[in-house]
N, CA, C and O atoms as a printed pandas DataFrame, in Angstrom:
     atom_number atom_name residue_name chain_id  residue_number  x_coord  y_coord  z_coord
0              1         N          UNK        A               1    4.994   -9.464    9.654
1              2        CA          UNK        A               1    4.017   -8.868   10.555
2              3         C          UNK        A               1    2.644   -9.453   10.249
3              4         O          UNK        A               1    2.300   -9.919    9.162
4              5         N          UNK        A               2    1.881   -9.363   11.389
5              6        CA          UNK        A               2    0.225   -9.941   11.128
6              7         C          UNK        A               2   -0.170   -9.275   10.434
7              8         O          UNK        A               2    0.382   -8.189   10.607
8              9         N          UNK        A               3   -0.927   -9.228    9.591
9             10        CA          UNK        A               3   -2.439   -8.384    9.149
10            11         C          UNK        A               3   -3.399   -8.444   10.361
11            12         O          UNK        A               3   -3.435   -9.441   11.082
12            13         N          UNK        A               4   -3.845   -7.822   10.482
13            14        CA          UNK        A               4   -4.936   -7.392   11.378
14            15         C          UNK        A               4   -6.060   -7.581   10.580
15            16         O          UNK        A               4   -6.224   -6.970    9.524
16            17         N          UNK        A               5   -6.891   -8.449   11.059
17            18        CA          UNK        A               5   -8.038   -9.194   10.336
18            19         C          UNK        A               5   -9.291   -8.310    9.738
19            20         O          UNK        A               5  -10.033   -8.651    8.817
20            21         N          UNK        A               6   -9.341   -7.005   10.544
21            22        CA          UNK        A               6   -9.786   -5.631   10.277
22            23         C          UNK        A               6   -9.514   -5.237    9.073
23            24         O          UNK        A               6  -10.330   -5.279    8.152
24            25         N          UNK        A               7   -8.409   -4.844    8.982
25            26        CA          UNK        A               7   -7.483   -4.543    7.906
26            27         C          UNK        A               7   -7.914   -5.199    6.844
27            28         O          UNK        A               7   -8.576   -4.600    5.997
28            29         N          UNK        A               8   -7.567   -6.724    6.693
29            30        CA          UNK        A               8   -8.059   -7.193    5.530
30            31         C          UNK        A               8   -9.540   -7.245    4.716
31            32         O          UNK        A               8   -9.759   -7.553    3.544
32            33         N          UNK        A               9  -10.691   -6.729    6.037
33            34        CA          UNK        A               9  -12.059   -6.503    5.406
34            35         C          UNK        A               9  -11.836   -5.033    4.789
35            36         O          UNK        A               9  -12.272   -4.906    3.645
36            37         N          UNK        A              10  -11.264   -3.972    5.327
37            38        CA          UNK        A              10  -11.323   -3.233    5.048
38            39         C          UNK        A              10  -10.712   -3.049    3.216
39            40         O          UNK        A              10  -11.073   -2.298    2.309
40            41         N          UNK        A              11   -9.725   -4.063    3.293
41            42        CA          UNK        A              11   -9.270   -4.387    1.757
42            43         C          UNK        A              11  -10.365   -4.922    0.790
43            44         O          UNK        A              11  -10.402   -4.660   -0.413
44            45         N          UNK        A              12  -11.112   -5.581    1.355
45            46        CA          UNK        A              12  -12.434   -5.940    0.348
46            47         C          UNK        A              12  -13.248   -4.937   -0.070
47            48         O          UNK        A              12  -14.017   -5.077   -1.021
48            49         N          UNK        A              13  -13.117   -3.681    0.721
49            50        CA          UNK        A              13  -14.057   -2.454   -0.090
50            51         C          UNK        A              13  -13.216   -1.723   -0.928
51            52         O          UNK        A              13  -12.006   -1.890   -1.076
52            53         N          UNK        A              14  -14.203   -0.594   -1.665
53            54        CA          UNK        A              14  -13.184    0.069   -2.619
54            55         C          UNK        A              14  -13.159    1.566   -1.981
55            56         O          UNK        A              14  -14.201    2.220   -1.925
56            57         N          UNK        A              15  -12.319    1.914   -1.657
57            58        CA          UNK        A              15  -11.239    3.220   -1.448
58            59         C          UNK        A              15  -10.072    3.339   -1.835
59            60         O          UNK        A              15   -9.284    2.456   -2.172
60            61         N          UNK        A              16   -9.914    4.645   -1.785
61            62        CA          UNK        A              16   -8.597    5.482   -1.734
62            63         C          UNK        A              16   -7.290    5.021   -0.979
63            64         O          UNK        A              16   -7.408    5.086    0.245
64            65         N          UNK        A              17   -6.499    4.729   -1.277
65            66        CA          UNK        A              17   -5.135    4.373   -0.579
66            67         C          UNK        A              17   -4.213    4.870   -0.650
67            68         O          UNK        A              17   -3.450    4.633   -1.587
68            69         N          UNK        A              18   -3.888    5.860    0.424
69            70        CA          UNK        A              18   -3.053    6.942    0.221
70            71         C          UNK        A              18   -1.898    6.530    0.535
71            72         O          UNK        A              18   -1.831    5.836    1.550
72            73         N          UNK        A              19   -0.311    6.898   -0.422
73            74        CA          UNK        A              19    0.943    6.674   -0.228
74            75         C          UNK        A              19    1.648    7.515   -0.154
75            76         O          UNK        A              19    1.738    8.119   -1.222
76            77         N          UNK        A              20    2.358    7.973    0.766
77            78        CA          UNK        A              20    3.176    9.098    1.248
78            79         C          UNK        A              20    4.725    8.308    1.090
79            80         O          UNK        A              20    5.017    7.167    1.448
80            81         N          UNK        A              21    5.356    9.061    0.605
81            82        CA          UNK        A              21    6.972    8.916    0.672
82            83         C          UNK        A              21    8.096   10.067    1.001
83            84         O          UNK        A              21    7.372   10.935    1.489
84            85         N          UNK        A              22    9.181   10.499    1.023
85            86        CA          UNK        A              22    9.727   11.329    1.234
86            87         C          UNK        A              22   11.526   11.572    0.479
87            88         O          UNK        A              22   12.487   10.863    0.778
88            89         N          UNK        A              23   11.550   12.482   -0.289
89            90        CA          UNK        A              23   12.471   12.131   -1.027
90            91         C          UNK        A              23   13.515   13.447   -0.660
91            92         O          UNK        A              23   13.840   13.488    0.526
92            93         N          UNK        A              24   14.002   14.384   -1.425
93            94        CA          UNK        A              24   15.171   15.440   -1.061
94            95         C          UNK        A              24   14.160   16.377   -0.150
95            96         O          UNK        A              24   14.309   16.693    1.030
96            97         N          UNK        A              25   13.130   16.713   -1.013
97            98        CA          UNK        A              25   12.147   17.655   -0.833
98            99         C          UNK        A              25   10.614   17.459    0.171
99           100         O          UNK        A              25   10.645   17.094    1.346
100          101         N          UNK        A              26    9.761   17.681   -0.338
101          102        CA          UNK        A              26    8.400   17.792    0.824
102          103         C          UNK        A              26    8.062   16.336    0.612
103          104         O          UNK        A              26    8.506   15.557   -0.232
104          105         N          UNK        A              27    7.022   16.115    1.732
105          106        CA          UNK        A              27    6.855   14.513    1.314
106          107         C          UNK        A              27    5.840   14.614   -0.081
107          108         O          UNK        A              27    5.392   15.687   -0.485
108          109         N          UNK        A              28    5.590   13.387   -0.682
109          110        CA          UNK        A              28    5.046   13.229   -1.571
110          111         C          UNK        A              28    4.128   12.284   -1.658
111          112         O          UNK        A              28    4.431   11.103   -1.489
112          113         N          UNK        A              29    2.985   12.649   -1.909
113          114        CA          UNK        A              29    1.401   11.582   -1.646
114          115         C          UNK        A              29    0.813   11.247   -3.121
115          116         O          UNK        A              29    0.523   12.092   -3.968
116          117         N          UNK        A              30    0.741   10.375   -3.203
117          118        CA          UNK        A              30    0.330    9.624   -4.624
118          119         C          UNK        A              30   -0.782    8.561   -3.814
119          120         O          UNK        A              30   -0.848    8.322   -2.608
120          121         N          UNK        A              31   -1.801    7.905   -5.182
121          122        CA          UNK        A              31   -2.933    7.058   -4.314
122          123         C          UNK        A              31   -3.149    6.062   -5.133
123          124         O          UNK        A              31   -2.826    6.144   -6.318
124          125         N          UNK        A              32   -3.767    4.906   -4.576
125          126        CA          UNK        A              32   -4.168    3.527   -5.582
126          127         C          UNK        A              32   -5.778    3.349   -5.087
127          128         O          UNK        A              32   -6.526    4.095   -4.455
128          129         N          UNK        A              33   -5.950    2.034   -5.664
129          130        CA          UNK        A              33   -7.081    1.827   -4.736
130          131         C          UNK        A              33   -7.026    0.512   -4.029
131          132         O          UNK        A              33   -6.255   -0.426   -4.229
132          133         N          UNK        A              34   -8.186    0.651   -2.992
133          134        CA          UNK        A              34   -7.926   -0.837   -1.788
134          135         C          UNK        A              34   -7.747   -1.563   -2.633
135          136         O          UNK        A              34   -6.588   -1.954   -2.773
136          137         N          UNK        A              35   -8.730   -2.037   -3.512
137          138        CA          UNK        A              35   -8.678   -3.926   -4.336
138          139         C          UNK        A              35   -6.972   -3.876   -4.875
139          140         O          UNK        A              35   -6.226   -4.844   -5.025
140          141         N          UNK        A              36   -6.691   -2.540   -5.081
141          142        CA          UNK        A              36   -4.871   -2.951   -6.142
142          143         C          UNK        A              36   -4.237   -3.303   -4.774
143          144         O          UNK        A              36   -3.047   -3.079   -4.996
144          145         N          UNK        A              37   -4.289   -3.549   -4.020
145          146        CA          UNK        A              37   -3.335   -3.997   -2.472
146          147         C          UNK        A              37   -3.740   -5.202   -2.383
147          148         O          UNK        A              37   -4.894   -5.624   -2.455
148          149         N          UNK        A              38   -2.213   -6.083   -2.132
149          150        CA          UNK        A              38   -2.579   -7.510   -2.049
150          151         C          UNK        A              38   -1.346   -7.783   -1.072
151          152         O          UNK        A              38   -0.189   -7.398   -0.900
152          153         N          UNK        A              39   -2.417   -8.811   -0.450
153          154        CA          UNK        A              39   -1.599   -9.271    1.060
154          155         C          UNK        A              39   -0.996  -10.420    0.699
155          156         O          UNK        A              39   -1.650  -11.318    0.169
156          157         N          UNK        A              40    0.270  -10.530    0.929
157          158        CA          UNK        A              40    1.349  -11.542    0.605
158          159         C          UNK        A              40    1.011  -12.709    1.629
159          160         O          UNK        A              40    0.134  -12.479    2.462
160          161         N          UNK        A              41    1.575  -13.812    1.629
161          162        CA          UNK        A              41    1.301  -14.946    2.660
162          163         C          UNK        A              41    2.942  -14.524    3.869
163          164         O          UNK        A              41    3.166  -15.041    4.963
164          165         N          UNK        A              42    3.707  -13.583    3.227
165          166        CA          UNK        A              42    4.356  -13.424    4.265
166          167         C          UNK        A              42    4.170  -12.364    4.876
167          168         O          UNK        A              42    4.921  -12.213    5.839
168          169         N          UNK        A              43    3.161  -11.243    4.608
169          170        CA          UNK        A              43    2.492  -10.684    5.708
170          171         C          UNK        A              43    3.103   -9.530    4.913
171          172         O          UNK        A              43    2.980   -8.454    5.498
172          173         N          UNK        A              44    3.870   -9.455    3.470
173          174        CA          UNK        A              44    4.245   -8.194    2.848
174          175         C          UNK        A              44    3.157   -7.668    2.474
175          176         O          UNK        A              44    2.115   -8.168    2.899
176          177         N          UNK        A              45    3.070   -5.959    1.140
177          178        CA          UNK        A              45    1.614   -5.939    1.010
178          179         C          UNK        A              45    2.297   -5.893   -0.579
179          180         O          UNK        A              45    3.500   -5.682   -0.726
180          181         N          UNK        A              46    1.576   -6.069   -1.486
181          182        CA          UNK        A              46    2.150   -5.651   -2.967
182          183         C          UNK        A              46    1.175   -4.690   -3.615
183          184         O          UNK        A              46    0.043   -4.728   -3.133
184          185         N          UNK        A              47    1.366   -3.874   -4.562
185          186        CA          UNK        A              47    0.233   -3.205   -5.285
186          187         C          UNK        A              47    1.146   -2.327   -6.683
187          188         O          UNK        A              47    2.154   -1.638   -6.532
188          189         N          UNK        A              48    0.637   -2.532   -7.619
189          190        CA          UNK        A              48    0.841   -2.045   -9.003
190          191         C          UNK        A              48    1.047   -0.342   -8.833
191          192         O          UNK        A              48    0.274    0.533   -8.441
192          193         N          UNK        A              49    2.305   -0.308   -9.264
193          194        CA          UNK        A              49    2.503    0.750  -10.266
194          195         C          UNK        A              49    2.796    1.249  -11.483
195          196         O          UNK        A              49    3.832    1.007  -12.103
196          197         N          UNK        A              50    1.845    1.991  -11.869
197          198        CA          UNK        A              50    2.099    2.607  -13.579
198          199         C          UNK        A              50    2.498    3.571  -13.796
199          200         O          UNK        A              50    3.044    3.525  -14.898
200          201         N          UNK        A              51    2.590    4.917  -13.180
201          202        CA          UNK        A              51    3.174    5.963  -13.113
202          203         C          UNK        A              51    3.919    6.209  -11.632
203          204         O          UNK        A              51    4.550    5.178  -11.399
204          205         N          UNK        A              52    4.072    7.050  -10.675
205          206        CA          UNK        A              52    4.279    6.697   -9.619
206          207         C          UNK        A              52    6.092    6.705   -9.759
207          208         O          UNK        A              52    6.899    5.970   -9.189
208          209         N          UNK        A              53    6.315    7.745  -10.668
209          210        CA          UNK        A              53    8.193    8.054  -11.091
210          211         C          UNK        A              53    8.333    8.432   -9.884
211          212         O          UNK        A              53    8.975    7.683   -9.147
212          213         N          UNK        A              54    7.648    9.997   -9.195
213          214        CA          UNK        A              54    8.786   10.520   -8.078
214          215         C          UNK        A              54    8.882    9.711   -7.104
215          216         O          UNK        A              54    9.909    9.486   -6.465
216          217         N          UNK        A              55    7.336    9.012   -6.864
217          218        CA          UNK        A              55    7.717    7.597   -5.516
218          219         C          UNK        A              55    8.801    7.218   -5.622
219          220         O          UNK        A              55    9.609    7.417   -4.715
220          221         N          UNK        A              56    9.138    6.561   -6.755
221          222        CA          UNK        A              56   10.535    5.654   -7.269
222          223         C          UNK        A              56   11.898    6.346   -6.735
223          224         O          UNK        A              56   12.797    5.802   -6.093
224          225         N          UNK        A              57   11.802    7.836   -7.218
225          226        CA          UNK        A              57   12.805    8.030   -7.086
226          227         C          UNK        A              57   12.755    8.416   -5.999
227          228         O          UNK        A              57   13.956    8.616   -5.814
228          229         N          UNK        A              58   12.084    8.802   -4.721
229          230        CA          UNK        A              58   11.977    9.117   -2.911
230          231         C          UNK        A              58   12.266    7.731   -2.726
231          232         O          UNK        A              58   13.419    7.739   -2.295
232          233         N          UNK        A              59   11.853    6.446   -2.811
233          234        CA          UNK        A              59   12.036    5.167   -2.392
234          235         C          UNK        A              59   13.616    4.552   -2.549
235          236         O          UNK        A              59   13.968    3.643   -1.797
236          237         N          UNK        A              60   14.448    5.045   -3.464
237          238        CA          UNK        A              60   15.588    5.213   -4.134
238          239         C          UNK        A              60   16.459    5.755   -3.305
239          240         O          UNK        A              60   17.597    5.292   -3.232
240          241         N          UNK        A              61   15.992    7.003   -2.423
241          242        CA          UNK        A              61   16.758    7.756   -1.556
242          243         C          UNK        A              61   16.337    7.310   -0.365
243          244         O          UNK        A              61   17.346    7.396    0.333
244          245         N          UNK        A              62   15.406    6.857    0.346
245          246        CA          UNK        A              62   13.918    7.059    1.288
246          247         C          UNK        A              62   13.364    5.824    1.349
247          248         O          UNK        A              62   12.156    5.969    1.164
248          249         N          UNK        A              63   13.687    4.453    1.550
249          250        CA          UNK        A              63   12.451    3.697    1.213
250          251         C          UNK        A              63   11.681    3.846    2.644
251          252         O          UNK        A              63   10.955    2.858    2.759
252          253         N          UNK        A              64   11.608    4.363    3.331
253          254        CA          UNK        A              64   10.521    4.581    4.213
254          255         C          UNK        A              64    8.970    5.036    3.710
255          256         O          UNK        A              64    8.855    6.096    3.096
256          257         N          UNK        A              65    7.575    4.057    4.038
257          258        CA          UNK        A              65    6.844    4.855    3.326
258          259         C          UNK        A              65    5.584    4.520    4.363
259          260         O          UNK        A              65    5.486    3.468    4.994
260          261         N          UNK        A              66    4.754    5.494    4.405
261          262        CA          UNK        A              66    3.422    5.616    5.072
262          263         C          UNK        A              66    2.128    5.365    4.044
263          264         O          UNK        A              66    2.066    5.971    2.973
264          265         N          UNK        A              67    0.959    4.286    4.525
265          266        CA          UNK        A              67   -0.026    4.687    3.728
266          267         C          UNK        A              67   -1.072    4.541    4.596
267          268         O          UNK        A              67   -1.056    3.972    5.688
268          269         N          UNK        A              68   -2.206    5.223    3.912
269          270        CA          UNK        A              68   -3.284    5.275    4.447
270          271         C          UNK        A              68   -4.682    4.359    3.602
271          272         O          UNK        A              68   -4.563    4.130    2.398
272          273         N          UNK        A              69   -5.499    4.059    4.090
273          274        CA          UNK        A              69   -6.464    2.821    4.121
274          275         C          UNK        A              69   -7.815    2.945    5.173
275          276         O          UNK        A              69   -7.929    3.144    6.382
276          277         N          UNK        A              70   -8.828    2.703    3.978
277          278        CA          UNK        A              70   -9.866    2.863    4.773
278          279         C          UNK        A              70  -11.167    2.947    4.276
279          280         O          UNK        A              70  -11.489    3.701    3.358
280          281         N          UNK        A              71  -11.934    2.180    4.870
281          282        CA          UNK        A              71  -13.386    2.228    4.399
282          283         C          UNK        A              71  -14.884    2.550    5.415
283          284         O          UNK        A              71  -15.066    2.219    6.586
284          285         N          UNK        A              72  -15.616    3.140    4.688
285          286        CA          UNK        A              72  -16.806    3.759    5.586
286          287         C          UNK        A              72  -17.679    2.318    6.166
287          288         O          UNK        A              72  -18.567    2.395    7.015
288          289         N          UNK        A              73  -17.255    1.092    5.560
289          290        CA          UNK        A              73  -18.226   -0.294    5.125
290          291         C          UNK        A              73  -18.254   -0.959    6.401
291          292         O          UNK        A              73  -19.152   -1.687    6.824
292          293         N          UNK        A              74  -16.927   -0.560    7.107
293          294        CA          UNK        A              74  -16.400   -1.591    8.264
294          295         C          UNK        A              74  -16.298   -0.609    9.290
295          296         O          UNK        A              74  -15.777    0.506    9.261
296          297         N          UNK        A              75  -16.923   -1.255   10.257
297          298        CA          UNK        A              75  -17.498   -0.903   11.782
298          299         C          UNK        A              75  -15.423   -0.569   11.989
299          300         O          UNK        A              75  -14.384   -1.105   11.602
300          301         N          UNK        A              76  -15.892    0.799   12.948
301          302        CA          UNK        A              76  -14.271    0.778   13.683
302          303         C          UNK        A              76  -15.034    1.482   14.963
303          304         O          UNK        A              76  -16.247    1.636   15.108
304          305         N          UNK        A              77  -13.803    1.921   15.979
305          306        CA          UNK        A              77  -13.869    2.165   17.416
306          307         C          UNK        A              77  -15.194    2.727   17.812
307          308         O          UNK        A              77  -15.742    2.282   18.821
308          309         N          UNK        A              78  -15.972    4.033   16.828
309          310        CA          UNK        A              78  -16.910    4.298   17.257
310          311         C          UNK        A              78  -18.426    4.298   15.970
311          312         O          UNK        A              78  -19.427    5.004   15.847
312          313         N          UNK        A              79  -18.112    3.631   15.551
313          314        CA          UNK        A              79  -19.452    3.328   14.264
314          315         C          UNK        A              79  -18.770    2.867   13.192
315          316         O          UNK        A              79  -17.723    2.263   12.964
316          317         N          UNK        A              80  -19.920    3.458   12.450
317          318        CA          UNK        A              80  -19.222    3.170   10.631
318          319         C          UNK        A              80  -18.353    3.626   10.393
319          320         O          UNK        A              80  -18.317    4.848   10.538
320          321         N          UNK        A              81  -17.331    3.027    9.965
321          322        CA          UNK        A              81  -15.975    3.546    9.128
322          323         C          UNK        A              81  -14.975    3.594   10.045
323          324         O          UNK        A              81  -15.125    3.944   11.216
324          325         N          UNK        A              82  -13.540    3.109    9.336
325          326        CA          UNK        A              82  -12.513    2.599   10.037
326          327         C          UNK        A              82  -11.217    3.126    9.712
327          328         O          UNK        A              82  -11.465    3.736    8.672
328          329         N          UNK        A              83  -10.273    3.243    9.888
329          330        CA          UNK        A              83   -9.125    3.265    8.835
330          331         C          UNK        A              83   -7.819    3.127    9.533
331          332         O          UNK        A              83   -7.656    3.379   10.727
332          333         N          UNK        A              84   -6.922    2.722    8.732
333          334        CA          UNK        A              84   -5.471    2.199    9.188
334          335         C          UNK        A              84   -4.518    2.833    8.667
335          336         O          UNK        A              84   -4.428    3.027    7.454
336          337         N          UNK        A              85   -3.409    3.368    9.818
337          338        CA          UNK        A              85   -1.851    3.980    9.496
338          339         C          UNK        A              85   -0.666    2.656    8.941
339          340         O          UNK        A              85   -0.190    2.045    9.897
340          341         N          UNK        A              86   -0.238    2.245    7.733
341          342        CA          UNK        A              86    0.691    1.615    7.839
342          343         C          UNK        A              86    1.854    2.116    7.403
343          344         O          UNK        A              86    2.013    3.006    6.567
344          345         N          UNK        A              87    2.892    1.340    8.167
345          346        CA          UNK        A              87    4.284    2.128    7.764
346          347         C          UNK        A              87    5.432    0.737    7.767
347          348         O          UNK        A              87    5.458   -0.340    8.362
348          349         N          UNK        A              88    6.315    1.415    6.775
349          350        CA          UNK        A              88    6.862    0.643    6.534
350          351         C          UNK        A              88    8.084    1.011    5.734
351          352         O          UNK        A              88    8.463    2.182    5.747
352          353         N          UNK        A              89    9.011   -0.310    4.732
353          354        CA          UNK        A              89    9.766   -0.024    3.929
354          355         C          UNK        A              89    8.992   -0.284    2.677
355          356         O          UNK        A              89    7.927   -0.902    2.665
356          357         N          UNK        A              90    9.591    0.229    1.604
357          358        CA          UNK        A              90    9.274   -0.389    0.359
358          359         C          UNK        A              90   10.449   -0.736   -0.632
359          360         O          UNK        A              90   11.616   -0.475   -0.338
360          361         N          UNK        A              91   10.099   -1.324   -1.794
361          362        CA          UNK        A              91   10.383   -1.412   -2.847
362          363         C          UNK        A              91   10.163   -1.483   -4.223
363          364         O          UNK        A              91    9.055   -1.929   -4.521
364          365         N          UNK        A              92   10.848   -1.194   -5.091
365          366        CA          UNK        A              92   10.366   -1.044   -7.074
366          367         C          UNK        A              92   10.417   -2.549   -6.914
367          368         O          UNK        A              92   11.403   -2.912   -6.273
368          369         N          UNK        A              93    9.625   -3.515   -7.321
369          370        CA          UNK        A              93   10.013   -4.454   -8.051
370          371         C          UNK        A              93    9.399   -4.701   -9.155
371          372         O          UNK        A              93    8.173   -4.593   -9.200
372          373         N          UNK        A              94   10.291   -5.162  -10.493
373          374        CA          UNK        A              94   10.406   -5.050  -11.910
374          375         C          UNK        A              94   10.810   -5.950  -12.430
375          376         O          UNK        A              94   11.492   -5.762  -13.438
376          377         N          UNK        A              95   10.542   -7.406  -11.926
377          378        CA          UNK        A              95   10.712   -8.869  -12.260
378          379         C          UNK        A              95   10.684   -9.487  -10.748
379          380         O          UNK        A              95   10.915   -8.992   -9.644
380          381         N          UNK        A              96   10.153  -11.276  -11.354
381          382        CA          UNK        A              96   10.288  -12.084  -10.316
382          383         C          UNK        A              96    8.770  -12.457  -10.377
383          384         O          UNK        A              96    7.926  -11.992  -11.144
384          385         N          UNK        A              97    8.620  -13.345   -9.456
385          386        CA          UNK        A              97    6.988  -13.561   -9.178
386          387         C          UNK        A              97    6.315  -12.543   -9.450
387          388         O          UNK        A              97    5.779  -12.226  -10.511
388          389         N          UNK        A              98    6.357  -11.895   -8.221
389          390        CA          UNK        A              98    5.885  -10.706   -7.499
390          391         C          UNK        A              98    5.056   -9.856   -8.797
391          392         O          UNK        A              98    3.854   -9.615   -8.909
392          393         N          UNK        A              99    6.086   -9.552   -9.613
393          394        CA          UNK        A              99    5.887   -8.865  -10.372
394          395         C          UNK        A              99    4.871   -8.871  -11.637
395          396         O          UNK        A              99    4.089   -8.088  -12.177
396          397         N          UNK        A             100    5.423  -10.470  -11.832
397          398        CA          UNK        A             100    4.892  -11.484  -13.203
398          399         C          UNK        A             100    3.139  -11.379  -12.991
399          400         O          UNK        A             100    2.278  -11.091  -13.823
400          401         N          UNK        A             101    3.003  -11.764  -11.416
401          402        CA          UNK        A             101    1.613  -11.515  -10.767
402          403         C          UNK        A             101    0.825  -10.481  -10.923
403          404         O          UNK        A             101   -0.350  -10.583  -11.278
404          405         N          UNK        A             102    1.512   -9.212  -10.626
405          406        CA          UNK        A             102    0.886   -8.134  -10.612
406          407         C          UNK        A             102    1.004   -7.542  -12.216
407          408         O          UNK        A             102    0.382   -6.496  -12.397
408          409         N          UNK        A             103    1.650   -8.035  -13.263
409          410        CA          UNK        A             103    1.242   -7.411  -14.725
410          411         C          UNK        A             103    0.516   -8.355  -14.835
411          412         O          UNK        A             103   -0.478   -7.852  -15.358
412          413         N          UNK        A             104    0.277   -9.596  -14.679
413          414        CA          UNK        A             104   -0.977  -10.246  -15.258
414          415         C          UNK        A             104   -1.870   -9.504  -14.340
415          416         O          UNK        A             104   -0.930   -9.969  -13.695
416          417         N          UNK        A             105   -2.756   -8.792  -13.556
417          418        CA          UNK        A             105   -3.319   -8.883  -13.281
418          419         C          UNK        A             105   -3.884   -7.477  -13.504
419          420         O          UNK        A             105   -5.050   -7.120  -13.342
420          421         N          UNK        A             106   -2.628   -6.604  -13.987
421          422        CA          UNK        A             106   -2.780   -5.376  -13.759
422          423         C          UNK        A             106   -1.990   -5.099  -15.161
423          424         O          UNK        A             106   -0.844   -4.696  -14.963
424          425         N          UNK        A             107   -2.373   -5.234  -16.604
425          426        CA          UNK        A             107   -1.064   -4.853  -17.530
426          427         C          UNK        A             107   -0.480   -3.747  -17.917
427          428         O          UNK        A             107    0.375   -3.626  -18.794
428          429         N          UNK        A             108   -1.282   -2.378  -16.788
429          430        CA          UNK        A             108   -0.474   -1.456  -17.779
430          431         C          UNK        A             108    0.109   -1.641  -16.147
431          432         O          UNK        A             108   -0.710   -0.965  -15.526
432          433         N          UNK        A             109    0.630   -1.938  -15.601
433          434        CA          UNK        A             109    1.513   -1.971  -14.567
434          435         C          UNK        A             109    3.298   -2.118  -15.150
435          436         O          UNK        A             109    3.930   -2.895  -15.865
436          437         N          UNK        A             110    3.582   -0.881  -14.356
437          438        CA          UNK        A             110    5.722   -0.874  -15.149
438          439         C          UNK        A             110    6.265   -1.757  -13.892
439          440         O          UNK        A             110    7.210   -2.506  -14.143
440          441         N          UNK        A             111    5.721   -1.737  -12.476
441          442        CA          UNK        A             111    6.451   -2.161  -11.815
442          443         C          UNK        A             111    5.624   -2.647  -10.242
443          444         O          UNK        A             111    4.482   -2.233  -10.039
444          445         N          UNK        A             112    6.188   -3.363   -9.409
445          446        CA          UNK        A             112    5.519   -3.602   -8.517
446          447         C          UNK        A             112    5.711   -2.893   -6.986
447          448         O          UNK        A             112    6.829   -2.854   -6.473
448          449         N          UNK        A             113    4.972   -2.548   -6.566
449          450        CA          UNK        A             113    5.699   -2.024   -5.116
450          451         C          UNK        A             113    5.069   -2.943   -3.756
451          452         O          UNK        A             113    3.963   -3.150   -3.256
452          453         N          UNK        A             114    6.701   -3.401   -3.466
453          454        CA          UNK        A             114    6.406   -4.300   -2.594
454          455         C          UNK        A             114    7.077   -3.623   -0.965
455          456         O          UNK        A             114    8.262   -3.328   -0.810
456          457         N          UNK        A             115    6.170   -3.509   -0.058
457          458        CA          UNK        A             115    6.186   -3.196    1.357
458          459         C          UNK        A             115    6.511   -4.381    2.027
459          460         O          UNK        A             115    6.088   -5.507    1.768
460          461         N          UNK        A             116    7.441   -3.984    3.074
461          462        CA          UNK        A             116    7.964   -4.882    4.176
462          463         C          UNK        A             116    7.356   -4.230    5.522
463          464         O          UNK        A             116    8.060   -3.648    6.348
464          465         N          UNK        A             117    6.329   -4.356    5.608
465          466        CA          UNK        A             117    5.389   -3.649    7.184
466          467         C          UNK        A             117    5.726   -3.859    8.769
467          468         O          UNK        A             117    5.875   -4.761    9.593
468          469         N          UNK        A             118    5.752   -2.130    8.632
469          470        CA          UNK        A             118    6.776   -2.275   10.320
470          471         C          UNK        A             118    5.543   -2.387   11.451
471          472         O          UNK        A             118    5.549   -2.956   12.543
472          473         N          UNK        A             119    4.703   -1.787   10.919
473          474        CA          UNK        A             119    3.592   -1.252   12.139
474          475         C          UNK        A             119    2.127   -1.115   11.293
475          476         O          UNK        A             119    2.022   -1.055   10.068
476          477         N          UNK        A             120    0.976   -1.079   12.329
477          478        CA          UNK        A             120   -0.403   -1.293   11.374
478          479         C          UNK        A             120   -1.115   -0.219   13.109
479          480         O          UNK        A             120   -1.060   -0.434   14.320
480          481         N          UNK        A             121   -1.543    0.590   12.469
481          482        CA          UNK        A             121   -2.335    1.169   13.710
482          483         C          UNK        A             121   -3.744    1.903   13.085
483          484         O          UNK        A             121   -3.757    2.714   12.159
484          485         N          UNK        A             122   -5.106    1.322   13.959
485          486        CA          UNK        A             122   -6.234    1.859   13.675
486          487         C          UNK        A             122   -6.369    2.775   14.169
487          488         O          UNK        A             122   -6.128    2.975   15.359
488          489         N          UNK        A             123   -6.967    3.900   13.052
489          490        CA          UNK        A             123   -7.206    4.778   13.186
490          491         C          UNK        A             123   -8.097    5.513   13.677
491          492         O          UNK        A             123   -7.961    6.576   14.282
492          493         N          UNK        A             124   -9.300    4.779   13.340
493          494        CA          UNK        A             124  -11.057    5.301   13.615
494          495         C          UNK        A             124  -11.309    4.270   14.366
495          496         O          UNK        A             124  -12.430    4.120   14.852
C-alpha cells in the first residue's frame, strides 16, 4: 500500500501512537511513539516492542490491528492538526533483518512488530 505523503510528515513529529488489538476479551490499546514507526520501502510499517505481552498474545489469536497517529504540527482538512486511522494485519517478529534493525536501533526492544497495511484514512 502507498503511504500517504501526509502521513509520513506526520511521522516526523513526536506523538502518541495508539495500538488497538483484540484478543478473547475487550479490545486492548497499548501506545509507542511516532519517531518508533518506520516505513518499510514495501509500504509495511515496523516499530519496536519491549513489553507489549497481551498485544502478542491478541495478535496470536487476532492479527487484525488498528492504530492511531497524529500530530498538531501538520495542517489537515480544517487547520492545525491532522491524524490517521490505520488498519491492518500484524506481526511478532523476533529475528531477520527487520528485527536486527530495530534492536540496533532500539536495544531494549524483545521484538519487532511488523504491519501489512490494509487501509490509511485521514482523520482531521
Amino acid at each position: 500500500m502507498m503511504i500517504p505523503e501526509k502521513l509520513l510528515e506526520v511521522l516526523k513529529y513526536e506523538g502518541v501512537a495508539s495500538i488497538v488489538t483484540q484478543g478473547d476479551g475487550e479490545p486492548h490499546l497499548v501506545c509507542t511513539w511516532n519517531s518508533y514507526i518506520q516505513v518499510l520501502d514495501n509500504g509495511k510499517l515496523l516499530y519496536p516492542a519491549g513489553g507489549m505481552n497481551l498485544t502478542e498474545v491478541n495478535i496470536g489469536k487476532n492479527n487484525k490491528i488498528h492504530l492511531a497517529v497524529g500530530s498538531k504540527e501538520v495542517d489537515g482538512f480544517h487547520g492545525p492538526g491532522t491524524g490517521f486511522r490505520i488498519e491492518g494485519t500484524a506481526a511478532f517478529v523476533k529475528s531477520g533483518t527487520e528485527f536486527e534493525g530495530i534492536k540496533q536501533k532500539f536495544p531494549w526492544s524483545r521484538a519487532a512488530v511488523e504491519i501489512t497495511v490494509d487501509s490509511i484514512t485521514q482523520t482531521l
